[in-house]
N, C-alpha and C positions, 0 to 999 in steps of 0.2 A: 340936269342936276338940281336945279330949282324947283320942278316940281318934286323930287324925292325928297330935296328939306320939308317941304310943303305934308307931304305923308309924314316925315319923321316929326313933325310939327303939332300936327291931326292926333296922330297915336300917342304921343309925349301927356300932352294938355289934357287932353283929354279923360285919360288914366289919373293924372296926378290930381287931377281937382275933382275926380271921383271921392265919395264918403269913405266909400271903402278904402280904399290907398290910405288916405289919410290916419284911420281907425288902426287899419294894419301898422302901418307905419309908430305910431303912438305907441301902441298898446302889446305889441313884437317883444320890443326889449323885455317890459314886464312880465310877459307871460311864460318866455325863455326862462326867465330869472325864477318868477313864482314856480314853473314846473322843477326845475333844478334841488330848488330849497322842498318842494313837494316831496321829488324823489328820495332826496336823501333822508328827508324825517321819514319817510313812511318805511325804506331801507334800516332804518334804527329800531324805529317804533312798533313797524307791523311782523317783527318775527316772532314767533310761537314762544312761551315760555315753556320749557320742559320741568316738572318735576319728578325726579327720577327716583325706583326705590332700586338699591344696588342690595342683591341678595352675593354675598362672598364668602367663598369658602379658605380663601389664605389668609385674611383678618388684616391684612395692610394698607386695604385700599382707605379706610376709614382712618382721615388725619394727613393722606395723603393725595387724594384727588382734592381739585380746584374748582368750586362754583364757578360762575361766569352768569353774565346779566338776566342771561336766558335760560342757563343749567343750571338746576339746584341737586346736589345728592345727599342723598339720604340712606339712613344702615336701618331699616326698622325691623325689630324680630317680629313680629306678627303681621306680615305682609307675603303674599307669595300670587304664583300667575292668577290663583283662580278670584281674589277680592284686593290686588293694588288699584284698579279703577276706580272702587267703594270707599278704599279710604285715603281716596284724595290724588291718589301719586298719575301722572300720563304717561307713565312707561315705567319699564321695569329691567333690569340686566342682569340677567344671570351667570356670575365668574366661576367657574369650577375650577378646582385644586389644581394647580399646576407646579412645575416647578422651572426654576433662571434658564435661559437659554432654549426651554421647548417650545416649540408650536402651537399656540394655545387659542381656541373659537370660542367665543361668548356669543350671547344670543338677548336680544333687547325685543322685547314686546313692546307695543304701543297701542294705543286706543285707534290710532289712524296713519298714515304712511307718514314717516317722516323723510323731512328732506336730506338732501346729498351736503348741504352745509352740516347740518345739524347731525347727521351721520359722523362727517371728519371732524367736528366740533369734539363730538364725542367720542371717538378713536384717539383724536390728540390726547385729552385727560385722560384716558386709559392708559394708555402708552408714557404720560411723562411720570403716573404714577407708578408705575411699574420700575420706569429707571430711579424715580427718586429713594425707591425703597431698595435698589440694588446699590444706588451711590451709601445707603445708610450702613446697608451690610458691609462694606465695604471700609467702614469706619469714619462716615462725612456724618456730621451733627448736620438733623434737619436744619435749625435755627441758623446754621451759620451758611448752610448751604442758600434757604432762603435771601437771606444776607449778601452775600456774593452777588446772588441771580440779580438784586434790586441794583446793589452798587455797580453792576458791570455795563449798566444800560447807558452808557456815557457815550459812545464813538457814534461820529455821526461824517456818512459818507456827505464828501463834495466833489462830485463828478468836472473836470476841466478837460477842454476839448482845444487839442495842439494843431495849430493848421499856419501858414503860411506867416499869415499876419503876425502869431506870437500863439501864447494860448489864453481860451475864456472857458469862463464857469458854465458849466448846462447843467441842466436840468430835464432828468428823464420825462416825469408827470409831466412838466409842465409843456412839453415837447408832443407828447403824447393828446393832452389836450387840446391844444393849436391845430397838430393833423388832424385827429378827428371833429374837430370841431368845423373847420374849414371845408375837409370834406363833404361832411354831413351838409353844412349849409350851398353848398355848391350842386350837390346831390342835389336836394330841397327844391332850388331855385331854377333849375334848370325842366324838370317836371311841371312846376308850377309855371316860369313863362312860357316854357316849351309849348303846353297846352292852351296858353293864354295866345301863343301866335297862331296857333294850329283853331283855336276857336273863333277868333275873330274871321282869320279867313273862309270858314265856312259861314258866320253867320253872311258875310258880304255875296259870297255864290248863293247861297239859298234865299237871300232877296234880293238878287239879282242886284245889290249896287254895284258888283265887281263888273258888269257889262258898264256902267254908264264910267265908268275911273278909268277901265280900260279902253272907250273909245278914247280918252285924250291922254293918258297915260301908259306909257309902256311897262307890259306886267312884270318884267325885270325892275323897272323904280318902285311897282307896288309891293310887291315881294319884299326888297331890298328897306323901302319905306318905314313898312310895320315891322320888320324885325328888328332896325336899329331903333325906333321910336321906342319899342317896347322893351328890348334892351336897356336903354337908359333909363327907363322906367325902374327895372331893379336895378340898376348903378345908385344911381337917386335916393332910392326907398334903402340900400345897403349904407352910404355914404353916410343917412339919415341916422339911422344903429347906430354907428357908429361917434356920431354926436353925441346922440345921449344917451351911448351909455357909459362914454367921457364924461358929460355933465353931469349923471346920475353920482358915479363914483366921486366926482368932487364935491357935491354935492353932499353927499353921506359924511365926508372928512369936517365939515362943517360941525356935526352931533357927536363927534369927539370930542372926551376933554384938551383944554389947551397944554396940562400939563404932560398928558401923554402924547399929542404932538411932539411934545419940546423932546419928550425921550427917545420918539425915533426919530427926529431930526437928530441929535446929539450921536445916535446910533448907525445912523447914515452917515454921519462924518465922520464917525470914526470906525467905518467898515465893520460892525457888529460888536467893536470889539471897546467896553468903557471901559475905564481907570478903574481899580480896586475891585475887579472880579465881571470882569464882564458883560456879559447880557444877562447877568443873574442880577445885575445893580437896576437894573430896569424893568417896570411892573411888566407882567404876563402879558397884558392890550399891549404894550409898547413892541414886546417882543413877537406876539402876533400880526402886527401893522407890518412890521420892518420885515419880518422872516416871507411877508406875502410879497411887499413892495421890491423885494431883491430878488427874489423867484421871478417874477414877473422884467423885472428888468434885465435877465440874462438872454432873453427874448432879442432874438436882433429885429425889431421890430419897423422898420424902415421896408428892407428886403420879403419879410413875410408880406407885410400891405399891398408893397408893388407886385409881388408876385401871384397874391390873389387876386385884385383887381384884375391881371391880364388874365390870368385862368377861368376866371371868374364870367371874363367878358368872352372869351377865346371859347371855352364852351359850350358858353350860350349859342352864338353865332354858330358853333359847329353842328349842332342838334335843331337848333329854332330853323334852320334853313330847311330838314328834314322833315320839322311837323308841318312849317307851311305848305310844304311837298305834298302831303301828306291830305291837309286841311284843302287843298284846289280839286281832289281828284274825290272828292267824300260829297254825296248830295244829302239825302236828309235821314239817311238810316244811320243812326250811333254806331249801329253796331259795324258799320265797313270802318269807321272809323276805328273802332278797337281794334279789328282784327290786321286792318293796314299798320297800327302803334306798336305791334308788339315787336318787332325786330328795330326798332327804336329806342324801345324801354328796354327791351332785354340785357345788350350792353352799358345800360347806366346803371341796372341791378348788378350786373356782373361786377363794375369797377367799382361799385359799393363794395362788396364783398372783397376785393383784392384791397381795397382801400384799409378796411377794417383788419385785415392782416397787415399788411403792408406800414399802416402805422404801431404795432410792435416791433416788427424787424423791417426798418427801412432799406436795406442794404440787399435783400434774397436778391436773385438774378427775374425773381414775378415782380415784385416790383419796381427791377430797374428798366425791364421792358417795356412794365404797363404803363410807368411813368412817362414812355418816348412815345407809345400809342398814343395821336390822336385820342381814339376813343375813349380809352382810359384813364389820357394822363391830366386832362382837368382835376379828377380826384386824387389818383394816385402820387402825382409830383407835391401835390399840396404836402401830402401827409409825409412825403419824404424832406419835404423844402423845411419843417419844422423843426429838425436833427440839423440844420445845418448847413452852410455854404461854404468852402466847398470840401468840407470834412466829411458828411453823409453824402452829399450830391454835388460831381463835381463838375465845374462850369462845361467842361464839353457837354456832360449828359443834358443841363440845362437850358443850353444854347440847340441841342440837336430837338430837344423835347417843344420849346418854341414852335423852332422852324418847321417839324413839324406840325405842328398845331395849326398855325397859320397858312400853312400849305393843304391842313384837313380841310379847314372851314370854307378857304376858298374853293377846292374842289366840293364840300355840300355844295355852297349858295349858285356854284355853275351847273351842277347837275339837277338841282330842287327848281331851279330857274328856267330852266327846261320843261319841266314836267309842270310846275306851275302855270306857264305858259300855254299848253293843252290844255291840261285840267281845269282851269280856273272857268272857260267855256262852255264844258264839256259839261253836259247835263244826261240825267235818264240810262245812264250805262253803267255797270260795277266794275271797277276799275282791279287788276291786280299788279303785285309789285313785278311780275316778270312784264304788262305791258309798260308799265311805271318806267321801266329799264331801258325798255326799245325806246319810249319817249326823249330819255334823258343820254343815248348815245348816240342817237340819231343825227345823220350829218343833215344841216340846213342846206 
């Protein structure tokens, strides 16, 4: 036992006072953040502007369709297919005479293919024009119609989730965010050490230092060694995140003004809701700060931590037992290594993919399996475990999804521990996963 702390030691230190770990570690949270804030400006910023010339032949659409940031429409009489490019316009629609109630196909030209947004961007304004000029026949004054549409935008859903304890407030987005976010990083981190345990152990076979660790070490403690060493490694460097980007966000609170602190403090104690008109009595920043900090707080956030943490660690260990497998039986061609990886990879792309369903409807009967699978439920429970305990997921499935787990990984690291144990000697032969098998059931 002493010599495998000794390994768990080696691999730990070693990694962590590496530049890299260090850099990663630092500069992770930012560059998460920077891509986030990237995405979403560039989501805002880089879509097409369309200006459209609308050629109509029933005369209502003019005064009743709606610009938008990106649609501009326009009625121009000297415009038609063969010169709207020339003067100025990027598409063109052409509405033929129709009449209420029939089947009606228009036809939009463009300089270049437009996209499937910008398609339903522009069927919606078709279409609401169309009803707004039938609500008018109908005897609705536009202005008042308008009028209505603005004032009616008041109701604002607050979803409450009833379960044993009493009931509490959820929140869909923010649930949705959590699973896949957890996911995703679980995904991440499991490829990246998974390959980090699977590389080390070949660099150790290919200069032969795994002969001189194995005369005095048993390749069961070295096996065992690097994959919790290297484990902890991302504990460590996730723990790390998690710091700052607590400190960070406290940090940020600091560059607010003090008076709109006080307003969502004031807002906070009185559950959203101030004297003499509510969150209307409190500037926009106030009600922006508050409206994120109670989002954020309906999060049972205790339970998410602990539960990724173990998923987090439990799938590592379930897969890193498999690369080191993996890593003992590979001599110096990359490529046996790839082609040995792929029935390794292939199930962590798979529970991606259930994942990414799975966190819209947590409840399907895929995802209440994938969640119990070993295989898949590192990902998959994550993204269900954000909907809820034990309202979306209830303690049996949790407790069976465990034992499982910890039953998976223990059967990797006894079977990987076998086949590590030949392979790690084994030189000059190409090894495949059906002898890999005879290795790892083989009676001593």
């Amino acid at each position: 036992m002493n010599k495998t702390f000794l390994i768990i030691q080696r691999e730990y230190i070693t990694r962590v006072k590496n530049k890299r770990f260090v850099l990663t570690t630092l500069l992770m949270p930012l560059l998460i953040v920077g891509f986030i804030a990237a995405t979403t400006y560039m989501s805002i910023k880089g879509k097409d502007e369309h200006k459209i010339a609308m050629i109509d032949e029933n005369g209502f659409f003019k005064g009743n369709i709606k610009d938008t940031k990106q649609l501009t429409f326009e009625f121009p009489t000297d415009v038609d297919t063969s010169n709207y490019l020339k003067k100025g316009y990027t598409d063109i629609i052409l509405i033929p005479r129709f009449k209420a109630g029939d089947k009606m196909t228009y036809l939009i030209r463009s300089r270049k293919r437009i996209s499937i947004t910008t398609e339903s961007a522009i069927s919606e304004r078709i279409n609401n024009a169309i009803e707004d000029n039938m609500l008018q026949g109908a005897g609705i004054n536009k202005a008042e119609l308008d009028s209505i549409h603005v004032q009616s935008q008041f109701a604002e859903l607050k979803a409450v989730e009833e379960n044993e304890g009493g009931a509490k407030e959820s929140n869909a987005a923010l649930s949705y965010g959590i699973g896949f976010g957890s996911g995703m990083l679980i995904y991440i981190t499991m490829f990246i050490y998974g390959a980090m345990v699977m590389r080390g152990v070949m660099e150790e076979k290919t200069n032969r230092i795994a002969e001189v660790m194995v005369s005095s070490v048993k390749p069961f403690q070295l096996m065992t060694g690097k994959i919790v060493g290297i484990g902890a490694v991302g504990l460590t460097q996730f723990l790390m995140w998690v710091v700052l980007i607590v400190g960070l966000t406290t940090a940020a609170q600091a560059f607010v003004p003090h008076d709109v602190m006080e307003q969502v403090k004031n807002l906070q104690q009185a559950n959203g809701q101030l004297p003499g008109g509510g969150m209307m009595k409190a500037g926009e920043a106030a009600q922006q700060i508050y409206k994120v900090q109670h989002t954020i707080s309906t999060a049972n956030w205790p339970v998410i931590i602990g539960c990724f943490i173990f998923y987090f660690l439990g799938g590592y260990l379930f897969y890193a037992a498999l690369f080191a497998a993996v890593g003992s039986v590979v001599n110096e061609d990359p490529q046996d290594a790839q082609s040995l990886m792929l029935p390794i990879t292939m199930p962590i792309i798979f529970s991606f993919i259930i994942m990414s369903n799975a966190v819209q409807d947590p409840s399907t009967p895929m995802a209440v399996w994938a969640s119990i699978i070993p295989f898949s439920s590192p990902m998959v429970m994550m993204a269900r475990i954000a909907y809820g305990i034990p309202g979306t997921v209830p303690y049996w499935q949790l407790a069976l999804s465990m034992v499982s787990l910890i039953g998976g990984f223990l059967l990797t690291t006894w079977m990987s521990a076998k086949i590590y144990r030949t392979g790690i000697l084994l030189y000059g032969k190409k090894i495949s996963w059906k002898e890999m098998g005879k290795w790892a059931f083989r009676r001593n």
